[in-house]
N, C-alpha and C positions, 0 to 999 in steps of 0.2 A: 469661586473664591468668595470669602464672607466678605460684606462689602456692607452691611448695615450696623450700626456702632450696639455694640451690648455693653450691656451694666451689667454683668454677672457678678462681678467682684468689687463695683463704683470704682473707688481712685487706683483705686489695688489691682486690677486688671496687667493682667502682663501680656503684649503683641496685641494690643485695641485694637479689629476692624474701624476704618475700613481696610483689606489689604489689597491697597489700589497699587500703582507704580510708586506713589509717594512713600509706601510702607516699604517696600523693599530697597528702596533707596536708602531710608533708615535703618534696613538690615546689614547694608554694605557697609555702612556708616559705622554701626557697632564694632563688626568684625576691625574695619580697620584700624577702630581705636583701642580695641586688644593688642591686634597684632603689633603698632607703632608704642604701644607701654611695655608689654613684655620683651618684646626687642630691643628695646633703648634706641626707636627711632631708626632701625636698620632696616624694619620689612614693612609691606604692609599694601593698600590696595590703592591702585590711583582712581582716586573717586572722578577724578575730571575726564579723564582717559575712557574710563568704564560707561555702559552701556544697558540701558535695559529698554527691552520690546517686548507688547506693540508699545506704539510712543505713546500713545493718549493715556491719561490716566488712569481709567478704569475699563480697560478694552482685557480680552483675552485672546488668545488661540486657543481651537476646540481641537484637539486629535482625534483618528478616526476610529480609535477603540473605547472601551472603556476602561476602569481602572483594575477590576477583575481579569482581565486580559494581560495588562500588562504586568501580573503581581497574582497569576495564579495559586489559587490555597487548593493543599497538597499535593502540589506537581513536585518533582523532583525538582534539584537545586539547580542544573544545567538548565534546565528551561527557563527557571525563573530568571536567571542570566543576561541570556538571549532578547528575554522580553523586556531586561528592564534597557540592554542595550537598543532594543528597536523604540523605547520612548525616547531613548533620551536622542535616536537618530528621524524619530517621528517629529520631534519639536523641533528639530534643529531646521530640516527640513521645509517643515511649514513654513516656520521663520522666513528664511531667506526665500522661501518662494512670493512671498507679503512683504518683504521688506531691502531684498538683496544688499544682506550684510556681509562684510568682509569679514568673517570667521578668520581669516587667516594673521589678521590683527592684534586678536586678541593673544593672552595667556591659556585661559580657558572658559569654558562656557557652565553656566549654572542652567539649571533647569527647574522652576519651581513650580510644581504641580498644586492643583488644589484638594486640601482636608489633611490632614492631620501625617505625620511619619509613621512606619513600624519598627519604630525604634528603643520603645520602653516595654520592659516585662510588667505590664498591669496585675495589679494585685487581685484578680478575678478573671473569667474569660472572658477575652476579648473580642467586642462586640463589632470588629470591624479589621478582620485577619487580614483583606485582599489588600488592606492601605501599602502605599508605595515605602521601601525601607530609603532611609536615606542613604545613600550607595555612590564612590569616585568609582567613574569608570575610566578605568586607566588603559592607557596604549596598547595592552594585550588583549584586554575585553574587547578594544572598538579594533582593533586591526590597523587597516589603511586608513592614513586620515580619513574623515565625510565632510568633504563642501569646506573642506579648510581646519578643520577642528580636530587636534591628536588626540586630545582629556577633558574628561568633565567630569560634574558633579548633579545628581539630582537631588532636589531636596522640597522637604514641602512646604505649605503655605506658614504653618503652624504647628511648635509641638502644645501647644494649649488646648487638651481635650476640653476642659470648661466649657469652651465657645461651641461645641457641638451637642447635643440632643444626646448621641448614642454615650459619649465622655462623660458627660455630668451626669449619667446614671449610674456611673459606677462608683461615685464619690456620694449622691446624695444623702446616705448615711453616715458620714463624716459631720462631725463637730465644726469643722475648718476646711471646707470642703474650697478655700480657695490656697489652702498651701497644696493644695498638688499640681498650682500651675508651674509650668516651663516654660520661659524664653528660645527661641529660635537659633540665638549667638552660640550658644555653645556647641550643637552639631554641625553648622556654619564653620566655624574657627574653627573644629575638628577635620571638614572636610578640605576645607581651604589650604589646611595643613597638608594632609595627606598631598592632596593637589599640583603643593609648591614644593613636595621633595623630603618634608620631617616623614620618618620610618612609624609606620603603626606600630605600639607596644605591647597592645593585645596579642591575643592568636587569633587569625583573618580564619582556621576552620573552626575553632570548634566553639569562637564567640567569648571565652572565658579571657577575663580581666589578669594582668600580670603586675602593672606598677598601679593599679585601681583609681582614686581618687587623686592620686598626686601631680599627676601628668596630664598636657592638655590631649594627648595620644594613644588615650585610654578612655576609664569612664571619670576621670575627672574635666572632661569637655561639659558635663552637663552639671558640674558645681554650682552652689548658689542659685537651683534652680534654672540651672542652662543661660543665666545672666551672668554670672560670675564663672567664666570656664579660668579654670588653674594653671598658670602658666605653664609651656614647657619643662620636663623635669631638666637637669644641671646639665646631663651628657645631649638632650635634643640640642638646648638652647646653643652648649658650644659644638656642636656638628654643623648647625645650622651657621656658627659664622656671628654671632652675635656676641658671644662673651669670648673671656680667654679665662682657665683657671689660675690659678696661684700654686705652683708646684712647693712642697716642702721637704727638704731635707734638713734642716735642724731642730735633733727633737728636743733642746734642751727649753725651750721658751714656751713659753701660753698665748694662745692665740687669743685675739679678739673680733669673733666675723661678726661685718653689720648684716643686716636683713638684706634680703634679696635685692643686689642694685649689683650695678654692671661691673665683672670681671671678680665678685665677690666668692666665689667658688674656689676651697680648697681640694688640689689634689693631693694625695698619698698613694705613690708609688710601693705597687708589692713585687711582679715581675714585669717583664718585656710586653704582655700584654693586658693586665690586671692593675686594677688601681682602684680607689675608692675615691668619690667625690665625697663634696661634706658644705652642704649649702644654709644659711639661716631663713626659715618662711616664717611669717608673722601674719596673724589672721585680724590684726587688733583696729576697732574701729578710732576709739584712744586708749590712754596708756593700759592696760590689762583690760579690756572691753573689747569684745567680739562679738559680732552680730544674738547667736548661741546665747552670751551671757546678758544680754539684753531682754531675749525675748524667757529668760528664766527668770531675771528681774522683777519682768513685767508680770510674770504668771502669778511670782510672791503674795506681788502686791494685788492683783485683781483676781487673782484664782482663775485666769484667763491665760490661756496661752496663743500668744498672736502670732498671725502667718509669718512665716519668712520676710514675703515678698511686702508686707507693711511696715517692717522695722529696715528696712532697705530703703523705702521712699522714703520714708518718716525721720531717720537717724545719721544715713548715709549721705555726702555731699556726690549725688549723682548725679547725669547729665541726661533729660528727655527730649525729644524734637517734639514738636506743638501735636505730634500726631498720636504720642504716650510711651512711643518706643524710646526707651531705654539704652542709649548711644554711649555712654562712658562711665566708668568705676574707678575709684580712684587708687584702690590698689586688687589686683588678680589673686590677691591670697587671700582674701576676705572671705570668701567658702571652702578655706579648709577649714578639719574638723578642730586644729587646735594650732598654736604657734611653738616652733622647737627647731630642731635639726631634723635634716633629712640626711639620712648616709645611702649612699649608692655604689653598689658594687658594680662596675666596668667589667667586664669582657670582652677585649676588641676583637680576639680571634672568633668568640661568634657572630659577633657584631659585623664582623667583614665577611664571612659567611652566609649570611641569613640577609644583608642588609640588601642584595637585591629582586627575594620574592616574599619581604614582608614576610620573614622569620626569626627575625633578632630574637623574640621571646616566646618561639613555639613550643620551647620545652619547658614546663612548668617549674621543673626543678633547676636545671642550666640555663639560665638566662644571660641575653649580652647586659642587658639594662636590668639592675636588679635592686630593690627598695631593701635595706636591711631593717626589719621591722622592730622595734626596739623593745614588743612585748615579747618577743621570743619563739613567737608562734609561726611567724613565716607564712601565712596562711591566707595571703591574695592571690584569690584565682582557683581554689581548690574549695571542695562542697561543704558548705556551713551546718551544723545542727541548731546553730539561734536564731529564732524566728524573728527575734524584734531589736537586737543587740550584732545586725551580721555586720562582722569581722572582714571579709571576705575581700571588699573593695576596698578596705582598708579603712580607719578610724581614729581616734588620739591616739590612742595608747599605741600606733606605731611610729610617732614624732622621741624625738629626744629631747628631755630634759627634766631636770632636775625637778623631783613633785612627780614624776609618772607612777603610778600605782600599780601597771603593767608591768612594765619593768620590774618592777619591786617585789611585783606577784614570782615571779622565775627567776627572779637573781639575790639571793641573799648575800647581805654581809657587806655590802657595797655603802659607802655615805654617801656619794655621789652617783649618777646613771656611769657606768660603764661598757666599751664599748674593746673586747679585746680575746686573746685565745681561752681565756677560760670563764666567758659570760655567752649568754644565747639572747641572739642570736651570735656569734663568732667572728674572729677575722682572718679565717684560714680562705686558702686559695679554693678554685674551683675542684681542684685535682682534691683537699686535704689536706694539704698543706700547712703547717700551721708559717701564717708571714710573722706573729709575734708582735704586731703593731697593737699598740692601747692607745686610745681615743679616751681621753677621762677627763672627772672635775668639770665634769658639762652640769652649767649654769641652768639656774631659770631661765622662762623665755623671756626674749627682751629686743631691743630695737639692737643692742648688740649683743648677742651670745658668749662665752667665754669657756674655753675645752683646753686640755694639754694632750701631747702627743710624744711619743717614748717608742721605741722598737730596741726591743732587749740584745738582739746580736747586731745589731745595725751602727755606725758609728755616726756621727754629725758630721755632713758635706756629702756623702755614700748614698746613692751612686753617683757619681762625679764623670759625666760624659764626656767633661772637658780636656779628662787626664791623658797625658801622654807620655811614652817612654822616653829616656834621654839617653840612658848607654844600657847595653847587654852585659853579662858578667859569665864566663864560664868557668867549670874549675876542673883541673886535669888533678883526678887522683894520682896519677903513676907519679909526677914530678912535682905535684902540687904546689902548681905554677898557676896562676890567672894570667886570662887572655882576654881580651872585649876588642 
C-alpha cells in the first residue's frame, strides 16, 4: 500500500497517501454519505458497527501468492473466477487466523488489496493487465459460507493511476495530466450496491453499458470522476424502498416536478406491466452553473482549461477529512453531463424474470430498465463510430428539455421537446404498440421542470382499480324482458 504522501497533483490530488487504516475509514465515510443522500436517510453504512483489520494503523496482511496469481492474464474466465474467489477466501482467512473475527457479525466483508483496480478501458495498453478487477463475489461464486462470511466485495487501494510510476506514464503527454484522476467512492457505492440487493443494469457477460452514465448501477458509479457517483436511476431507487412514485391518471393538467427529492417520481401507466417513470436531475452548482460550465468559463478567460477535480475543491461546498479524502457532495447530480428529464421506460415482466441472475438488461434491445434517450438514437450500450464525442454511455443530448439540439436534430416541427407516438425516440410498448401517451411542453431545465401529459384514447380517472359492479343487466330477445 502507498503509504508516503505525494504531490503529484499539490492540493488537487484525489485518494492522498498515506493509505493507512485511517484512509479507508474515510473511504467508508464517503460511501455512506452517498448512500444516506441519495436515499433520504433510509440506507446506508453503520460506521460505529463496522470494522477494519489489522487494527494498527499502517500494518497489513501479506497473502501467500502474488497478484499475477490471483488475476491471471490470458487464462480463460472460469479460472480467473476461481482465483479471484481464493483471494478474497485467502484474506478472509488470514484475517481471522491474526485476529479471530466474528465474520458472522457482519453484513459483508470488503477486501482491499494493494495498487490500482482493473477496472477502466485506458486509452493505450495497459501497463499492468494482471491488476485485480474490482469484483462482488456473491453467494454463488463463494458457495458454503467460509468462517462466517455468505458475500463480499474486493476492491482496491486506489483507482488513481497518477500515484503509480507505471499510470502516470500513460498520461505524461497530456496537457492536464491531472484530470484523469479517479476517486475510489464511486466503484465502492457501486459494489456496496450490488452487495446490499440493487440489481446491476449493465450486462454482467459481455461488460457493455445499458442505462450508462445515468444510474449508480452502471457506468455512472464513476461520475464526477468516481467522486460524484450518480444516484440510483427512478425504478432502483423505488425497488430499493426508498421513494414511492406519483401515479397519474389525469391528463388534463400540467405538471410541476421539482428536482430530484423524495417521492418526486412520476409514474404513467401504459399496461399491467409497462409504465414509464419521468424524474427531474439538475447538475447545477447555482442557478444555470454546472461544474462543465465553470470550467468552460474559466478556459474563455485564461485560454486554459482546468481539471475537473480543481473547480470541485475550488467552487463546490464539499466535505474532506484532514487526510484529503473527499467524504461528502452536496448534490449526486453534479456529474451529470447536463440538467432535464429523465424518462424510463419499465418493464416488470423482465424485470421479474432477469432480476434474479443479473439480467434485467441483458438484451440490448428489450430492456426491464430502459433510459429513453431524447436524441433519438437509442444508442447506450451498442458500438460507437465517434472517437472524441462517444455517445455511447450516454451524454446531454439524451436529457429532456427544452434548448436540446439533439432532439431538434431528429424531430422537426416540434416548439417544444416532445415526447409521444409520432417523435423518436416513441412511446409504444415493448410488443409495438402504440400506448398514444404524449409527454409535451417540456420546460427548460430548472429546480422545477414543467411538462403536460394527454393520452388520445384514454379518458381522465382510466384505469380506475377502485371500480366495482353494482348490478348485472340481461336482455331476453324472445320476450324482451330484463332480468338482473
Amino acid at each position: 500500500f502507498l503509504m508516503n504522501p505525494d504531490t503529484t497533483c499539490g492540493n488537487y490530488i484525489i485518494d492522498p497517501p498515506p493509505h493507512d487504516k485511517a484512509f479507508f475509514q474515510s473511504q467508508l465515510k464517503a460511501v455512506n454519505n452517498y448512500f444516506q443522500s441519495v436515499s433520504y436517510q433510509k440506507f446506508g453504512i453503520d460506521l460505529e458497527q463496522s470494522q477494519i483489520f489489522p487494527e494498527s494503523n499502517d500494518s497489513v496482511f501479506t497473502l501467500p501468492f502474488s497478484m499475477n496469481y490471483y488475476n491471471p492474464y490470458g487464462e480463460p474466465e472460469e479460472l480467473k473466477e476461481e482465483r479471484l474467489v481464493k483471494l478474497f477466501k485467502d484474506a478472509i482467512s488470514l484475517a481471522d487466523s491474526l485476529n479471530s473475527i466474528p465474520f458472522e457479525d457482519f453484513d459483508f466483508v470488503i477486501v482491499f488489496h494493494a495498487g490500482i483496480g482493473q477496472d477502466f478501458n485506458l486509452p493505450y495498453l495497459d501497463p499492468t493487465p494482471e491488476d485485480i478487477p474490482s469484483t462482488y463475489i456473491d453467494r454463488n461464486m463463494l458457495g458454503e459460507p467460509f468462517l462466517g462470511v455468505e458475500h463480499g466485495i474486493i476492491l482496491p487501494e486506489t483507482e488513481n493511476h497518477l500515484l503509480y510510476e507505471e499510470g502516470s506514464i500513460l498520461f505524461d503527454q497530456s496537457s492536464q495530466p491531472c484530470d484523469y484522476q479517479y476517486g475510489l467512492t464511486g466503484v465502492m457505492a457501486l459494489m456496496v450496491g450490488f452487495a446490499s440487493g440493487l440489481p446491476p443494469l449493465w450486462d454482467l457477460e459481455s461488460g457493455e453499458s445499458r442505462i450508462g452514465i445515468f444510474g449508480l448501477m452502471d457506468q455512472g458509479s464513476n461520475n464526477g470522476r468516481g467522486l460524484i457517483p450518480t444516484p440510483p436511476d427512478a425504478w432502483t431507487r423505488i425497488f430499493a424502498g426508498w421513494e414511492s412514485p406519483m401515479s397519474v391518471t389525469d391528463w388534463s393538467v400540467g405538471i410541476a416536478l421539482s428536482k430530484r427529492s423524495e417521492n418526486n417520481i412520476v409514474k404513467v401507466n401504459m399496461t399491467n406491466s409497462e409504465y414509464f417513470l419521468i424524474e427531474n436531475r439538475n447538475n447545477w452548482i447555482h442557478s444555470n452553473v454546472s461544474i462543465d460550465s465553470l470550467r468552460y468559463a474559466h478556459w474563455e478567460e485564461t485560454d486554459r482549461h482546468p481539471p475537473f477535480i480543481e473547480i470541485l475543491i475550488d467552487s463546490v461546498d464539499i466535505e474532506k477529512d484532514e487526510n484529503g479524502v473527499i467524504t461528502s457532495i452536496p448534490n449526486y447530480d453534479l456529474g451529470l453531463p447536463a440538467s432535464g428529464l429523465l424518462i424510463w421506460h419499465i418493464d416488470e415482466k423482465i424485470i421479474s424474470e432477469g432480476v434474479n441472475d443479473y439480467s434485467i438488461n441483458s438484451d440490448r434491445v428489450l430492456k426491464g430498465v430502459d433510459l429513453e434517450e431524447a436524441d433519438g438514437a437509442q444508442d447506450i450500450g451498442f458500438p460507437s463510430i465517434f472517437l472524441f464525442q462517444d455517445p455511447s454511455s450516454g451524454y446531454f443530448g439524451d436529457m429532456w428539455f427544452d434548448g436540446n439540439p439533439e432532439f431538434e436534430r431528429l424531430n422537426s416541427g416540434f416548439e417544444f421537446p416532445e415526447f409521444s407516438h409520432i417523435t423518436y425516440p416513441n412511446t409504444h410498448t415493448n410488443s409495438g404498440t402504440k400506448s398514444y401517451f404524449r409527454i409535451f411542453n417540456i420546460s427548460e431545465p430548472g429546480d422545477t421542470m414543467n411538462f403536460s401529459l394527454s393520452n388520445l384514447y384514454q379518458l381522465n380517472g382510466f384505469p380506475d382499480s377502485t371500480a366495482s359492479f353494482h348490478s348485472i343487466h340481461t336482455f331476453n330477445a324472445a320476450n324482451n324482458l330484463l332480468g338482473g
